[in-house]
MDTraj code that builds the backbone (N, CA, C; nanometers):
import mdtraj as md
import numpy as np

residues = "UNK UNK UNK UNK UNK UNK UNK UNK UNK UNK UNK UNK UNK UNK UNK UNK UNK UNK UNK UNK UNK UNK UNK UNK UNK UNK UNK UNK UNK UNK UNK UNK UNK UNK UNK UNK UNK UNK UNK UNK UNK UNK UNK UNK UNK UNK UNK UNK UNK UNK UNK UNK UNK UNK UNK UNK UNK UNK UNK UNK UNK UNK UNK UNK UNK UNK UNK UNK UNK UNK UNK UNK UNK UNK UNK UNK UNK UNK UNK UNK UNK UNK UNK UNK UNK UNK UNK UNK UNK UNK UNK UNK UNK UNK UNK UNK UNK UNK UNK UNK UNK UNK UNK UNK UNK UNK UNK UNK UNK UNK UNK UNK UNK UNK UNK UNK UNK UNK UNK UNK UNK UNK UNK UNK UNK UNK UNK UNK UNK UNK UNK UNK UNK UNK UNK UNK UNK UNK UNK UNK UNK UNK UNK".split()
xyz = np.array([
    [0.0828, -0.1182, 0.0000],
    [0.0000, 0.0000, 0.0000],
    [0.0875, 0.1249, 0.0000],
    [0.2092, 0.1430, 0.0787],
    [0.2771, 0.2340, 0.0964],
    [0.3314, 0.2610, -0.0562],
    [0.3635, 0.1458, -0.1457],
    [0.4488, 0.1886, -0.2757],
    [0.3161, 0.2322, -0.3975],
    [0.1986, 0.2074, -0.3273],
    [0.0722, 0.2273, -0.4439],
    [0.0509, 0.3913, -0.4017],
    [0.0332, 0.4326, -0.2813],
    [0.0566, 0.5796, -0.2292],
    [0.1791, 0.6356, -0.3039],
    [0.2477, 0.6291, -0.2881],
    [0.3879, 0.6877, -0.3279],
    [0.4144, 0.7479, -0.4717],
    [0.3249, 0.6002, -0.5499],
    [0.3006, 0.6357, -0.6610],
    [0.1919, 0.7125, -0.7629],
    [0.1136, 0.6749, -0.6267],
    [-0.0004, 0.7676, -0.7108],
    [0.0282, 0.9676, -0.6615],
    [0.1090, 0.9316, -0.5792],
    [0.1061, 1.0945, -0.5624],
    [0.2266, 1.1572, -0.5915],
    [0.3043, 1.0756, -0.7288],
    [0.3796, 1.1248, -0.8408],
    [0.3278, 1.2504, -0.9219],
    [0.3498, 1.3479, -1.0235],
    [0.3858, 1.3656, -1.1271],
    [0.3039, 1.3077, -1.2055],
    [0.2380, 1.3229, -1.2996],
    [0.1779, 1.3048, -1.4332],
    [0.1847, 1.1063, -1.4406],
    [0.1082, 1.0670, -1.2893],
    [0.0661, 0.9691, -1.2991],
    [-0.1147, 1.0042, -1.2395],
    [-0.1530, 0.8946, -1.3537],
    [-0.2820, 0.8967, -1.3529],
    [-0.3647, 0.7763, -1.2171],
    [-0.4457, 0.8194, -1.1397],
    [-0.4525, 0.7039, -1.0056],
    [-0.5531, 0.6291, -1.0629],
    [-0.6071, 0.6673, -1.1978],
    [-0.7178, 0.5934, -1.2495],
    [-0.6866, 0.4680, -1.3115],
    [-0.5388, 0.5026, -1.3956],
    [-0.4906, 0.4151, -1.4483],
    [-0.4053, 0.3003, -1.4048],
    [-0.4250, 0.2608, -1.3018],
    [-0.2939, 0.1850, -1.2867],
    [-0.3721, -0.0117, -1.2248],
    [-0.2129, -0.0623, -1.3006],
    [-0.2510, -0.2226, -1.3158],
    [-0.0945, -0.2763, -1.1802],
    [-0.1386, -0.3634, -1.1066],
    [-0.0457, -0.3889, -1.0225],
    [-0.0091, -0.5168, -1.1009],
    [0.1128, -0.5534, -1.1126],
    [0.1882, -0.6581, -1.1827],
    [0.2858, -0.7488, -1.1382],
    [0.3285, -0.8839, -1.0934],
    [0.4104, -0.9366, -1.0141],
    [0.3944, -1.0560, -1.0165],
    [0.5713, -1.0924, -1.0410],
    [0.6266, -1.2074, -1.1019],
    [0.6394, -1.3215, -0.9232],
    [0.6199, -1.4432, -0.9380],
    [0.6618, -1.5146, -0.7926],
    [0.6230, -1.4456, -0.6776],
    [0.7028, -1.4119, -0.5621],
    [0.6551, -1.3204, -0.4647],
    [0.5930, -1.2307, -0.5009],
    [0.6547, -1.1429, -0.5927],
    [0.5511, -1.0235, -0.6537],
    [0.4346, -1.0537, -0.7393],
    [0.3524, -1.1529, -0.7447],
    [0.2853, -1.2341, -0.8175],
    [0.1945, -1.2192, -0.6965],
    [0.1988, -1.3283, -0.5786],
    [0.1352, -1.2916, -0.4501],
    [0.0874, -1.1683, -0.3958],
    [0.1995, -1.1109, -0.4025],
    [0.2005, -0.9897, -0.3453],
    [0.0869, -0.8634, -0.3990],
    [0.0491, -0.8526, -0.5355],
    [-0.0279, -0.7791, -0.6006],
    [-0.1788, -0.8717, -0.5432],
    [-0.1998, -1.0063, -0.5370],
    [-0.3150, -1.0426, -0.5182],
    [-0.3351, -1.0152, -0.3894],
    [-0.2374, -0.9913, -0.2835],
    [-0.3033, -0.9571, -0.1422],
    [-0.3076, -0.7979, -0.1890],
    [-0.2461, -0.7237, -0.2774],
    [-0.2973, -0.5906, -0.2722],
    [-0.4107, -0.6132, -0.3353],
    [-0.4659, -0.6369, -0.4184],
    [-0.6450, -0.6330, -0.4642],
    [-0.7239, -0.6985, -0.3161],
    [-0.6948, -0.7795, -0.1986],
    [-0.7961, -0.7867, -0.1407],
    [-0.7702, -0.7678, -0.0719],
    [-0.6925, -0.6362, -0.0311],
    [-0.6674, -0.5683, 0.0787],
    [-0.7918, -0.4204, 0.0430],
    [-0.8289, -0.3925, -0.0737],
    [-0.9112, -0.3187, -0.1111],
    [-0.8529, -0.1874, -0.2118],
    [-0.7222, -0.1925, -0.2409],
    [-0.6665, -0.0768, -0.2992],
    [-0.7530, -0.1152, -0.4187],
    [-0.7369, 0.0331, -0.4454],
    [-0.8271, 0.1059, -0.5759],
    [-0.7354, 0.1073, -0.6983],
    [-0.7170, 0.0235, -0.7092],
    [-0.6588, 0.0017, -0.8596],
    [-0.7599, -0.1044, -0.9955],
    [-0.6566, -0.0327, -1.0778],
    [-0.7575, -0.1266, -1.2371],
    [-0.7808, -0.2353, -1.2488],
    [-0.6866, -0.3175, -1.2161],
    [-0.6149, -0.4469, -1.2362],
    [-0.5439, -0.5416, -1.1643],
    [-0.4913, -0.6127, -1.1455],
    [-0.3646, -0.6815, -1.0995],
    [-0.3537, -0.8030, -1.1677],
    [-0.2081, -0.8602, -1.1722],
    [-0.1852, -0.9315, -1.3016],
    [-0.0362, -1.0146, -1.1857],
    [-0.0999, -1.1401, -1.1970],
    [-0.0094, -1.2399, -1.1118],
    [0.0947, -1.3176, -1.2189],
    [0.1998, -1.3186, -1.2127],
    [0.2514, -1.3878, -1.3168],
    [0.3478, -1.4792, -1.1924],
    [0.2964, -1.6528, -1.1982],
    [0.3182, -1.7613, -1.1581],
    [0.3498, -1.7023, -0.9763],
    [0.2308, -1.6616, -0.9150],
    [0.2477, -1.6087, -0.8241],
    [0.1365, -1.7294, -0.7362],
    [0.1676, -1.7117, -0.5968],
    [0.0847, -1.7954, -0.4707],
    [-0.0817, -1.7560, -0.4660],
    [-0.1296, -1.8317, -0.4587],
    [-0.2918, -1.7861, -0.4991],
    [-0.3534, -1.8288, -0.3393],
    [-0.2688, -1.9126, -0.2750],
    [-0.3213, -1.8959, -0.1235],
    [-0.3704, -1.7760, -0.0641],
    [-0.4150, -1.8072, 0.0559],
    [-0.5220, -1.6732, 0.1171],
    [-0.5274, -1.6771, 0.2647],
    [-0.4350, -1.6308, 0.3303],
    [-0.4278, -1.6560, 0.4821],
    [-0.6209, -1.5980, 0.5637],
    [-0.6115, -1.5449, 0.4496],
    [-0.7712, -1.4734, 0.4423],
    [-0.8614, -1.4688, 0.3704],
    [-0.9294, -1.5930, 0.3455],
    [-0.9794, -1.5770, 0.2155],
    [-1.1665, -1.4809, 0.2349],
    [-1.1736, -1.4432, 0.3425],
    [-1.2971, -1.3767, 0.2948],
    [-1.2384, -1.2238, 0.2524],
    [-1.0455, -1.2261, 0.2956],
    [-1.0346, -1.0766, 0.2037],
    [-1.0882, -1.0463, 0.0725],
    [-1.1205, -1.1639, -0.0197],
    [-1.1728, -1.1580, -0.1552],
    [-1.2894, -1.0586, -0.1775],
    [-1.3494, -1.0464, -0.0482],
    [-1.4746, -0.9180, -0.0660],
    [-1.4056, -0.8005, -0.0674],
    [-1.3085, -0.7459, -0.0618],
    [-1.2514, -0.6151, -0.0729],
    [-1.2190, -0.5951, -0.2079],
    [-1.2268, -0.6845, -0.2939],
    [-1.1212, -0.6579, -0.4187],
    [-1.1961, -0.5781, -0.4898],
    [-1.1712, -0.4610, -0.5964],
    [-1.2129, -0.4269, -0.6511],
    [-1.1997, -0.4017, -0.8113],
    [-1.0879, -0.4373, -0.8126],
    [-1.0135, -0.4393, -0.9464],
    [-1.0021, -0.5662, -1.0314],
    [-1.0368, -0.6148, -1.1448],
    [-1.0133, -0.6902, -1.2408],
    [-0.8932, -0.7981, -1.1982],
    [-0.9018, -0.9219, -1.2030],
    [-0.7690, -1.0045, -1.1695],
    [-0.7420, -1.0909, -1.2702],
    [-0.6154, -1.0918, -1.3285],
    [-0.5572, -1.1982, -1.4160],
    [-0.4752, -1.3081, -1.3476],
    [-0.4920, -1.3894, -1.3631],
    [-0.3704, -1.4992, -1.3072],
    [-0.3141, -1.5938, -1.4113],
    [-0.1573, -1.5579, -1.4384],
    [-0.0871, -1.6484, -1.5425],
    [-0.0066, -1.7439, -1.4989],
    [-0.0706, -1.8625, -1.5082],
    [0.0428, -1.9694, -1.4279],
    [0.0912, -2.0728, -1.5122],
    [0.1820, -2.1554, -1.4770],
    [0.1987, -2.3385, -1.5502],
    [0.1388, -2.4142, -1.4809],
    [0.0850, -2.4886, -1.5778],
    [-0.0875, -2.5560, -1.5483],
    [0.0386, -2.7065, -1.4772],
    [0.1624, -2.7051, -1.4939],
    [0.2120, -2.8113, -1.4438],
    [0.3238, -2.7600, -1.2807],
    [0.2999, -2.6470, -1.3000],
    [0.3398, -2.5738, -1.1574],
    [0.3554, -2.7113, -0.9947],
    [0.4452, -2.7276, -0.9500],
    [0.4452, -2.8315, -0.8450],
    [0.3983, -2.7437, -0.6909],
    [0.4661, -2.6138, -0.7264],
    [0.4155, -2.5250, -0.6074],
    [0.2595, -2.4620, -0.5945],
    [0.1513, -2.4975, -0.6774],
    [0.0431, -2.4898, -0.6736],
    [-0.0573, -2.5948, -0.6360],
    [-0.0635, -2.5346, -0.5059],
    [-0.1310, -2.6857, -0.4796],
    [-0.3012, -2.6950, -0.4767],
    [-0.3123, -2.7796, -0.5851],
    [-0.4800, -2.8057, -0.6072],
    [-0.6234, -2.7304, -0.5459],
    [-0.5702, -2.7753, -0.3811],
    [-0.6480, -2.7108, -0.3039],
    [-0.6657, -2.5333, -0.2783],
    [-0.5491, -2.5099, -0.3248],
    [-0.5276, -2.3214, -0.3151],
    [-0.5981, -2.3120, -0.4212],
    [-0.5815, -2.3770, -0.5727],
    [-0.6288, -2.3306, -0.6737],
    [-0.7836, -2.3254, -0.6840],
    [-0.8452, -2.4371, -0.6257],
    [-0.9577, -2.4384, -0.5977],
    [-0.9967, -2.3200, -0.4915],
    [-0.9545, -2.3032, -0.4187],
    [-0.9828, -2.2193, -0.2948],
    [-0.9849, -2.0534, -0.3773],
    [-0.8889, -2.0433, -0.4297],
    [-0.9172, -1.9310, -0.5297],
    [-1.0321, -1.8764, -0.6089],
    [-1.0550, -2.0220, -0.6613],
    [-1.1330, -1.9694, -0.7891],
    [-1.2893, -1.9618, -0.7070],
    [-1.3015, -2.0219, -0.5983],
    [-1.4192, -2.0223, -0.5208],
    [-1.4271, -1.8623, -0.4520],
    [-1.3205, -1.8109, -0.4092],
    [-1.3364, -1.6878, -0.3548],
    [-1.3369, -1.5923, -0.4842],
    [-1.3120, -1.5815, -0.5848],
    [-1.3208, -1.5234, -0.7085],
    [-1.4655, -1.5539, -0.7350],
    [-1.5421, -1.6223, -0.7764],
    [-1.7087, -1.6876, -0.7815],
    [-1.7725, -1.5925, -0.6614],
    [-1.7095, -1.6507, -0.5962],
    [-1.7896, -1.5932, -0.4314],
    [-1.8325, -1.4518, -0.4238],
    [-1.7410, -1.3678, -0.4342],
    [-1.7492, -1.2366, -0.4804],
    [-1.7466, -1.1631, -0.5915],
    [-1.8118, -1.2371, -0.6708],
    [-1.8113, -1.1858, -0.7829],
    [-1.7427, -1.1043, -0.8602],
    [-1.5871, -1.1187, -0.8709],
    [-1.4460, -1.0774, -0.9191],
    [-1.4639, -1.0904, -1.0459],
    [-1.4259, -0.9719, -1.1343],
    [-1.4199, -0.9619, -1.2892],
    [-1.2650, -1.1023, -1.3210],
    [-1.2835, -1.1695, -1.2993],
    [-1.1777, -1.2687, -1.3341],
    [-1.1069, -1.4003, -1.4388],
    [-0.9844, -1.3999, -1.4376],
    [-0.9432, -1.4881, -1.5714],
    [-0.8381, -1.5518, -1.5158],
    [-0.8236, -1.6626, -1.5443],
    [-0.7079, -1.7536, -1.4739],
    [-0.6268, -1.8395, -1.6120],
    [-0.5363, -1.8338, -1.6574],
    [-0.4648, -1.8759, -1.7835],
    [-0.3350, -1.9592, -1.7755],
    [-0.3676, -2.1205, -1.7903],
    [-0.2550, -2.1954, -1.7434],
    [-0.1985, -2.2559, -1.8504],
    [-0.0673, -2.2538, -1.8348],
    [-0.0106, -2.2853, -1.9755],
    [0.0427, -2.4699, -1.9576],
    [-0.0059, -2.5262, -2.0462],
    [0.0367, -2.6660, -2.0613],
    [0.1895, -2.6644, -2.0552],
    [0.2270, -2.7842, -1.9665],
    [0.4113, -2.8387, -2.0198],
    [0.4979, -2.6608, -1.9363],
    [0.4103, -2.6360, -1.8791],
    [0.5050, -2.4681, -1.7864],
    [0.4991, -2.5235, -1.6268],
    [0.5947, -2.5073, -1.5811],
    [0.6095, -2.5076, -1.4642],
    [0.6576, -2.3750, -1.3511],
    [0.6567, -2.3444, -1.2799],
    [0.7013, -2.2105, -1.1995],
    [0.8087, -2.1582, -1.2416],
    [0.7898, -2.0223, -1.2372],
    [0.9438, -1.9457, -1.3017],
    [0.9131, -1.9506, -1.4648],
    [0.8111, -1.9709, -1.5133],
    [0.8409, -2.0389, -1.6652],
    [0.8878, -1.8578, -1.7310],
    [0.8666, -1.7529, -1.6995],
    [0.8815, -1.6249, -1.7609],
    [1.0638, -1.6169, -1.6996],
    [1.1470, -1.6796, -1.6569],
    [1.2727, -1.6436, -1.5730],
    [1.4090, -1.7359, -1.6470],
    [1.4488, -1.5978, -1.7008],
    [1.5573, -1.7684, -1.8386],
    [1.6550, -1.8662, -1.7923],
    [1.7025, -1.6888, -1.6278],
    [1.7659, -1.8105, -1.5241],
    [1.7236, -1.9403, -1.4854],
    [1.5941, -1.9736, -1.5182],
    [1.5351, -2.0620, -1.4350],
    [1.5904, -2.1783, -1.4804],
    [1.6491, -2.2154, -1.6153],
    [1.7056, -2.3081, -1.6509],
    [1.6032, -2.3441, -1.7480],
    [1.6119, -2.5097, -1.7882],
    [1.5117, -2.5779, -1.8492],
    [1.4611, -2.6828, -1.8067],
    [1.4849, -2.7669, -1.6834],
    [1.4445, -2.8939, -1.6784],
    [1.3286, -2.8749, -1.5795],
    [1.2090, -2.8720, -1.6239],
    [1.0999, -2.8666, -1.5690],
    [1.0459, -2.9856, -1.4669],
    [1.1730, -3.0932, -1.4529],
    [1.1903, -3.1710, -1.3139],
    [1.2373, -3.1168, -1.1793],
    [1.2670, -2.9877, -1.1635],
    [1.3191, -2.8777, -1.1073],
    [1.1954, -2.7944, -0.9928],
    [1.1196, -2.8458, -1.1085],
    [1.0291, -2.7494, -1.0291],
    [0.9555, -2.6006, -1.1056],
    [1.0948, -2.5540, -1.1227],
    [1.0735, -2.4062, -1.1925],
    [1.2088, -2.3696, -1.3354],
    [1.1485, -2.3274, -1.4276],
    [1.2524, -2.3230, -1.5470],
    [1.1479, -2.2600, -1.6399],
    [1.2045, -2.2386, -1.7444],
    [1.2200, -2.1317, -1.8298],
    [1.1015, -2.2271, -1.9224],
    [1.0222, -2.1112, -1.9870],
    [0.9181, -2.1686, -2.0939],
    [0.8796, -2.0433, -2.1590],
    [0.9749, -2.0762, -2.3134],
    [0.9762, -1.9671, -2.3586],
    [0.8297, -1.8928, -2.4358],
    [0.7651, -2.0466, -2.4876],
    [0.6738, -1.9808, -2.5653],
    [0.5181, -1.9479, -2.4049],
    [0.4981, -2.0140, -2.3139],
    [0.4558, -1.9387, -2.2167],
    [0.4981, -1.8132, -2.1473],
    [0.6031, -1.7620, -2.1564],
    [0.7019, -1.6665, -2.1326],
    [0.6273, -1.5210, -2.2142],
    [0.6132, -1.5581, -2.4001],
    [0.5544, -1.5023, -2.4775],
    [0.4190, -1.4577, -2.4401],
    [0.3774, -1.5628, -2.4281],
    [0.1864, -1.5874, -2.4766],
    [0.1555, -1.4831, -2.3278],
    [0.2223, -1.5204, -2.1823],
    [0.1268, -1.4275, -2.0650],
    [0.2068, -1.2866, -2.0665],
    [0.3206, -1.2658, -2.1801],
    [0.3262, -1.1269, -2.1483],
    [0.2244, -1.0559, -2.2633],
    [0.1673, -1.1251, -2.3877],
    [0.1026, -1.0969, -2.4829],
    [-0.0532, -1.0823, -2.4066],
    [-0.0760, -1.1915, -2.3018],
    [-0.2184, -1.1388, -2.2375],
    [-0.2025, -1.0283, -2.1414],
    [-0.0893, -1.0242, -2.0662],
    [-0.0927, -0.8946, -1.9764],
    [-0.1017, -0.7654, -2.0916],
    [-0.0749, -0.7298, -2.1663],
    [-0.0673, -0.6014, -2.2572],
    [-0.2354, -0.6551, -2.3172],
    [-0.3222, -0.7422, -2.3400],
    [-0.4682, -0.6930, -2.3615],
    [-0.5261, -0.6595, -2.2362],
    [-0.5338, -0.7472, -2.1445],
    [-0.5827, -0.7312, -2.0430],
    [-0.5769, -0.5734, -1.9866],
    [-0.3930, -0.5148, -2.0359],
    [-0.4069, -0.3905, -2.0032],
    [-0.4919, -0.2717, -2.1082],
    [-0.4936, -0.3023, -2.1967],
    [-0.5793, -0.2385, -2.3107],
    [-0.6958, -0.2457, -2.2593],
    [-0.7590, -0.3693, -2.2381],
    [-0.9202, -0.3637, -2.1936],
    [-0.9457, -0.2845, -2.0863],
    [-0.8497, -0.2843, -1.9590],
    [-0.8731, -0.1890, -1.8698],
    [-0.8901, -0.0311, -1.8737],
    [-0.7914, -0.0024, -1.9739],
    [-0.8045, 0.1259, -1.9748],
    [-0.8305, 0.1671, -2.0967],
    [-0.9500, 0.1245, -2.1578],
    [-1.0233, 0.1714, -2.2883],
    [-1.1243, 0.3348, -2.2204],
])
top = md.Topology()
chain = top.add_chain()
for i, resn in enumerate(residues, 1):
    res = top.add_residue(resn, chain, resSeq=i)
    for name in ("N", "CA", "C"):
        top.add_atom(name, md.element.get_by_symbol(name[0]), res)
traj = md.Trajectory(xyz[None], top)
């Protein structure tokens, strides 16, 4: 909240416009800012924790949520994902969840390597495709 303040009371930034965005931790981290209640457009999880130490925070959200993950992710565990998409339903969240076949965690990180026995590694053409949905997703928001 402190870095969404900070920024909105920049300089020739618009507070109408803005999409919170975040890779792994910062992936998490933007989804506890939407249900913490900040007033933003968007937020856009890229292979981020979808757990919810709180899940009736989901009634605060107000902003549009994307979630880009690997549908073969080992750190996603079933039950969070479910638990998600139920608090997304629940409160009726403008929402989209987009899992990429054969991607595992990290798949946007080149460090990550390649052997998707790892856990987390590099997937280039998922890498492509959720930075190609974050740029509509951001178009649709701010039409």
């Amino acid at each position: 909240m402190g870095a969404l303040k900070k920024l909105t009371s920049m300089d020739g930034v618009d507070a109408g416009k803005i999409i919170a965005a975040g890779y792994c931790f910062g992936g998490t981290s933007v989804i506890e800012l939407a249900r913490s209640g900040a007033d933003v457009k968007g937020v856009v999880s890229f292979h981020g924790g979808l757990d919810s130490p709180t899940p009736t925070d989901g009634a605060k959200i107000k902003s549009k949520v994307l979630i880009l993950s690997g549908a073969d992710d080992p750190f996603q565990k079933a039950e969070d994902l479910a638990a998600f998409e139920k608090e997304m339903r629940d409160n009726k969240i403008d929402w989209q969840m987009v899992s990429f076949g054969g991607a595992v965690h990290s798949f946007t990180d080149k460090g990550a390597g390649s052997d998707n026995s790892k856990g987390a590694a590099y997937n280039a053409a998922a890498d492509r495709r959720s930075f190609e949905m974050f740029k509509l997703f951001a178009r649709e928001n701010f039409k």
